[in-house]
C-alpha positions as CSV (number, residue, x, y, z in Angstrom):
1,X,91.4,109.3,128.9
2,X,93.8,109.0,131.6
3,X,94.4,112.3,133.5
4,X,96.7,111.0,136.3
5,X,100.0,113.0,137.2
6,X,102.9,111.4,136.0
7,X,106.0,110.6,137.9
8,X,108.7,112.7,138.0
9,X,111.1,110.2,136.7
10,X,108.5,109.9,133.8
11,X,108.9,113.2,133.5
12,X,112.5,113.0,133.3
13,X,113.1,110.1,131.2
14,X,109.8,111.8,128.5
15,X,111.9,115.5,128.0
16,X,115.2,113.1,127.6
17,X,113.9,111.5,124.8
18,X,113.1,114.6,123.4
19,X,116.2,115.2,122.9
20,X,116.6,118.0,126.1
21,X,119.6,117.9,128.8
22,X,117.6,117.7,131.6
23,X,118.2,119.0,135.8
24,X,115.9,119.2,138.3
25,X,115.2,122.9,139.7
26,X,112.8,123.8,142.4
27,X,113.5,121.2,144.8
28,X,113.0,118.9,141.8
29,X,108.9,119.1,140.7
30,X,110.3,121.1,137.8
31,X,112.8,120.1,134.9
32,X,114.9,122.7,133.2
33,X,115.8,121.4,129.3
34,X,118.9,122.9,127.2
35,X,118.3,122.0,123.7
36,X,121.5,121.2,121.5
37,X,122.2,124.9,120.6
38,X,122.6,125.7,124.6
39,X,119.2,127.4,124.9
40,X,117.2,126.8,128.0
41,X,113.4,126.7,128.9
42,X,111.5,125.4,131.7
43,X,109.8,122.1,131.2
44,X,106.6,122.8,132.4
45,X,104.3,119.6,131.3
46,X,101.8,121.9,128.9
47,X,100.7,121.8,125.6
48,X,103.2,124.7,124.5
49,X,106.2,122.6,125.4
50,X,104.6,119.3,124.5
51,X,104.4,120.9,120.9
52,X,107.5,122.2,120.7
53,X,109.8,119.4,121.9
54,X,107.7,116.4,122.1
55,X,105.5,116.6,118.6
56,X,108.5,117.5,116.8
57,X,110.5,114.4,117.7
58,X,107.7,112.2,117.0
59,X,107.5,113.4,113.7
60,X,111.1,113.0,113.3
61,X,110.9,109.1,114.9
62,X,107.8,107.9,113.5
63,X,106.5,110.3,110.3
64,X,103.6,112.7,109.8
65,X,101.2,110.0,108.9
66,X,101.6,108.4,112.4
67,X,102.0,111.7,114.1
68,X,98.3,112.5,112.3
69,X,96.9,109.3,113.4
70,X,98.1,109.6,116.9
71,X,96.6,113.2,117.1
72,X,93.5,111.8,115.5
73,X,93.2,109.1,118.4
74,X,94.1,112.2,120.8
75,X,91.3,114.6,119.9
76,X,89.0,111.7,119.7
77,X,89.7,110.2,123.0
78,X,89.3,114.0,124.5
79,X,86.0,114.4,123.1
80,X,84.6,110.7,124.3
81,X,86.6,111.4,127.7
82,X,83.9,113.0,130.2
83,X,80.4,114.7,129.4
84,X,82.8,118.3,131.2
85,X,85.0,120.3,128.8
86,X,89.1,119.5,129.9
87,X,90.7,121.9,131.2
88,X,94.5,122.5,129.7
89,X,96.3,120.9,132.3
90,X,94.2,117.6,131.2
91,X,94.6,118.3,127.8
92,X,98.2,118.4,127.9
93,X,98.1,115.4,130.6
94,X,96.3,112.9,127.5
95,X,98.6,113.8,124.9
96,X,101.5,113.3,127.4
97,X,100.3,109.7,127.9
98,X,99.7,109.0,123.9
99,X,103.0,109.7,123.5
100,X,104.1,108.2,125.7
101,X,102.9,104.6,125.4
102,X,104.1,105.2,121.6
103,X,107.7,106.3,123.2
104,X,107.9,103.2,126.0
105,X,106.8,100.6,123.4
106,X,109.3,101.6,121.2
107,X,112.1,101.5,123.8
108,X,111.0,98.0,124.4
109,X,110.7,97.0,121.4
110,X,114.5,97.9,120.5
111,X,115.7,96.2,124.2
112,X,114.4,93.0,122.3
113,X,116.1,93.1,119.2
């Protein structure tokens, strides 16, 4: 399981592809989104907004049965992770990565094409 922070250009480029108008607040370590009807939240990188914005638009991009599978290989690589329970934060952190490597290799994929 990889728990390390990302960046916050990963951070940027992640609530983007979302779908979310994106600006820096805070001096920049948090994002503020504005979906397409003009409503704002703070991005904070947790399990609430991961399922609301990030779940959603995989499903969208890629179908339910992937979404499950991807899910699957997310619980399952959270229980073989460490011998500890996760905390949320770390929770939130591994399926920010799953869908991310999902996200990236799709981008690159379509640069090649």
């Amino acid at each position: 399981m990889q728990n390390k922070e990302p960046t916050l250009e990963q951070i940027r480029e992640f609530w983007e592809w979302c779908g979310l108008e994106v600006k820096s607040v805070f001096a920049s370590v948090h994002f503020w989104g504005t979906d397409k009807d003009g409503d704002g939240c703070l991005l904070l990188l947790d399990l609430n907004n991961l399922f609301l914005w990030a779940v959603p638009k995989f499903k969208q991009d890629y179908g339910g049965d992937v979404l499950y599978r991807l899910l699957e290989h997310w619980a399952v690589e959270l229980s073989l992770g460490s011998v500890f329970l996760p905390n949320e934060h770390e929770i939130a952190l591994a399926l920010f990565w799953a869908l991310w490597a999902v996200m990236k290799e799709a981008k690159d994929a379509n640069k090649t094409r």
